[in-house]
C-alpha positions in Angstrom: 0.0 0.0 0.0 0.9 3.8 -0.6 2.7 5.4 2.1 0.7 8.5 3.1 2.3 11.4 4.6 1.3 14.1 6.1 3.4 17.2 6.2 1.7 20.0 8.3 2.6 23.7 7.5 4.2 25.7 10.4 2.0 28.7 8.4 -1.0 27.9 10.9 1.4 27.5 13.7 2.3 29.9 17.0 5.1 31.7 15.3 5.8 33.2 19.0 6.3 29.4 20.3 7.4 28.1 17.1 9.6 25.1 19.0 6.8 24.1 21.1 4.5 24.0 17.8 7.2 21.7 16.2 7.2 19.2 19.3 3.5 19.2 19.1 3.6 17.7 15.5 6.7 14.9 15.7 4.4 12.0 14.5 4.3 13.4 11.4 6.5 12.8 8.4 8.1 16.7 7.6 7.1 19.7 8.3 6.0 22.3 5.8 8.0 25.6 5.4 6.7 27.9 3.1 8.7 30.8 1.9 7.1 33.6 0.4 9.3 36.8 -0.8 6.3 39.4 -1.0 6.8 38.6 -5.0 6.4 36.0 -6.3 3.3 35.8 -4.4 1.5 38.8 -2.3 2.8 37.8 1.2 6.0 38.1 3.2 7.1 35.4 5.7 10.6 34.1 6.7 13.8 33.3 4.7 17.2 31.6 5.6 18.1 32.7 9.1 14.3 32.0 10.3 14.5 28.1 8.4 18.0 27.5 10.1 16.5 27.7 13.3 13.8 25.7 12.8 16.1 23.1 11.3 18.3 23.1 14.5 15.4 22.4 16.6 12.7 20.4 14.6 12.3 16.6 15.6 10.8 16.1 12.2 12.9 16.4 8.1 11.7 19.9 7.1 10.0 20.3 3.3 10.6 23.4 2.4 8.4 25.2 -0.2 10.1 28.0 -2.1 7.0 30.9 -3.2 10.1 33.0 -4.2 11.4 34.5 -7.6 14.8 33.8 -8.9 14.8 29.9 -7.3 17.6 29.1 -9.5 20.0 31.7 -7.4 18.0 31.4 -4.1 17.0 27.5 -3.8 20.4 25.7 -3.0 20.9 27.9 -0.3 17.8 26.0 1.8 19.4 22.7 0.9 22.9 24.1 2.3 21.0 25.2 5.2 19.9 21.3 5.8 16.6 20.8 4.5 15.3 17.7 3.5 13.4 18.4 1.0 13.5 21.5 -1.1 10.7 22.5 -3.5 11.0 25.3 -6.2 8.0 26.8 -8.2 8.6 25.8 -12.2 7.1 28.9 -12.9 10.3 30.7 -10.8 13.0 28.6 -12.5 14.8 29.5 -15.7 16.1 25.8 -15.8 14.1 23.1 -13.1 16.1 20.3 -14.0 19.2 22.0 -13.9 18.1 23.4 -10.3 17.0 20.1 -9.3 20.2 18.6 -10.2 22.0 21.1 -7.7 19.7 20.4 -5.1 20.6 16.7 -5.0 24.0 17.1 -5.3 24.2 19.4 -2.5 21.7 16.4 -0.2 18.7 17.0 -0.3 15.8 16.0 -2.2 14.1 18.0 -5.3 10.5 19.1 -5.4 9.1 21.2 -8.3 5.8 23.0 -8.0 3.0 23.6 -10.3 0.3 26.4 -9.7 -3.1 25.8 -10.6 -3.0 27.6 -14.4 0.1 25.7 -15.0 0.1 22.7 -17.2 2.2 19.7 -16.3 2.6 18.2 -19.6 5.8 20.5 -20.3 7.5 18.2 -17.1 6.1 14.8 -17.8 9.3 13.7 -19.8 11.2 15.4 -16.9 10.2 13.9 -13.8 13.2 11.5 -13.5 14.6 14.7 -12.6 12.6 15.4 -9.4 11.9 13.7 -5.8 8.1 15.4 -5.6 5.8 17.1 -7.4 3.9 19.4 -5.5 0.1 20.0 -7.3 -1.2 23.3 -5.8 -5.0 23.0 -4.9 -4.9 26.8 -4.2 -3.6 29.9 -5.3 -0.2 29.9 -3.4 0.4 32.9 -1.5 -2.4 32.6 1.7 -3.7 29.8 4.1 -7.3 29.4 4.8 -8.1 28.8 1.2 -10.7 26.4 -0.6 -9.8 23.6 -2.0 -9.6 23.5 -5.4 -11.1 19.5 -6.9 -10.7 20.8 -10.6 -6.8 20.0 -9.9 -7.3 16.5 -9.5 -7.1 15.7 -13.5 -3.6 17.0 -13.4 -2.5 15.2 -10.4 -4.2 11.6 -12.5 -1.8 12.9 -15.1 1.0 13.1 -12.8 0.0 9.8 -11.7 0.2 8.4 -14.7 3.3 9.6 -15.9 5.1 8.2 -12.9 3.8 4.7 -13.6 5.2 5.0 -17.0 8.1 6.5 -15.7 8.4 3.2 -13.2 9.9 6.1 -10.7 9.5 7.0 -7.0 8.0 10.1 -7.2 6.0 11.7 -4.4 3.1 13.8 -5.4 2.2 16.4 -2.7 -0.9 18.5 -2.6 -1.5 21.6 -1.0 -4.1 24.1 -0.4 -7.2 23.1 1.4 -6.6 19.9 2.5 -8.3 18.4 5.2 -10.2 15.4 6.3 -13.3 16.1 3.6 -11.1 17.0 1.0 -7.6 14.4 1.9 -9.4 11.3 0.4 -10.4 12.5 -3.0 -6.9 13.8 -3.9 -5.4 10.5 -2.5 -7.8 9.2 -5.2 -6.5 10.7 -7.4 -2.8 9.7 -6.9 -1.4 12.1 -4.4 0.3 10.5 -1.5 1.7 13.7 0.3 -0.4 16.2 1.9 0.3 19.1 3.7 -2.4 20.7 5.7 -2.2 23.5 8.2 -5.4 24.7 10.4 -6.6 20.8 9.4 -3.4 20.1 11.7 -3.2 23.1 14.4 -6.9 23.4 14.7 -7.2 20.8 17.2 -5.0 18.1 18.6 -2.0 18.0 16.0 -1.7 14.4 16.9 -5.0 13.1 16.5 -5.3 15.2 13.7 -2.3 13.7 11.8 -3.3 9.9 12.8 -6.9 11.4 11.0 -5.8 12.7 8.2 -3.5 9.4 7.4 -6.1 6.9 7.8 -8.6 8.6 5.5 -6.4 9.2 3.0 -5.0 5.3 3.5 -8.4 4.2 3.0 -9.2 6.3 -0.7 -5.7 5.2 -1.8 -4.7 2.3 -4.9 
């Protein structure tokens, strides 16, 4: 069966008692970072010296999801720092497989994200290249936004292509995602799902344990 993992985003967290949020959410897989450089989308949160911290003190890999221009010159620095998993918005990158080649060499492992207008057939050939593919099922930029279910043909496509492939590739989803919405994008191939006030809105532990068994059960 699928491993499904759930990745919450720090975003919905106490950023005053950011450690004590971290602890509160070791039973699940990574935790979600998102970066956002008030450009490439409207919104301002943290950047390098903010993720090295939480890298020094997390108990769980950090995913780190890059809402930045220019990933090509910014996006090995958050691998250098020590994250696990680094994911860069194709739309950001002048050359994604060149940029994902830099992130493994430097250790860790290469995501490349997709916005909701953007069409994945331009990567199909290319996912070799990458650890994850991370399907937004928002507009990136803001928590607290609807789901999107019109993004679940891309992520069968996805799907698809990694079976032809024959690769491990993780597809993520993110935007939305909670325990009404985790089971149809499971469905539909995904088998990595952050969520944020899904996670931090009530007991982050029972919550996780929630979210992984309905997604477990909608999953081939």
């Amino acid at each position: 069966m699928t491993v499904q993992r759930i990745h919450p985003s720090i975003l919905s967290a106490d950023f005053v008692n950011l450690e004590r949020e971290l602890d509160r959410i070791r039973t699940a897989d990574f935790v979600h970072v998102d970066v956002m450089d008030n450009h490439f989308v409207p919104n301002l949160t943290m950047g390098p010296p903010i993720v090295e911290r939480i890298q020094a003190v997390s108990p769980i890999p950090l995913d780190v999801h890059l809402m930045i221009s220019d990933a090509d010159r910014w996006a090995p620095g958050y691998a250098e720092l020590g994250a696990a998993s680094v994911t860069f918005h194709a739309e950001a990158a002048q050359d994604p497989v060149a940029l994902a080649r830099r992130l493994r060499e430097i250790g860790a492992m290469a995501g490349i994200a997709l916005k909701p207008g953007t069409d994945p057939e331009p990567y199909l050939e290319q996912l070799p290249e990458f650890d994850m593919v991370l399907v937004m099922t928002v507009e990136p930029g803001f928590g607290g936004q609807s789901f999107m279910p019109d993004m679940m043909p891309k992520l069968g496509r996805l799907a698809e292509a990694r079976a032809k492939h024959g690769i491990e590739l993780r597809l993520q989803v993110d935007g939305g995602i909670s325990a009404n919405t985790i089971g149809v994008a499971a469905e539909a191939g995904a088998d990595t799902f952050v969520a944020g006030s899904a996670v931090y809105g009530g007991v982050p532990e029972d919550r996780i344990a929630e979210l992984r068994e309905v997604a477990a059960a909608h999953s081939h």
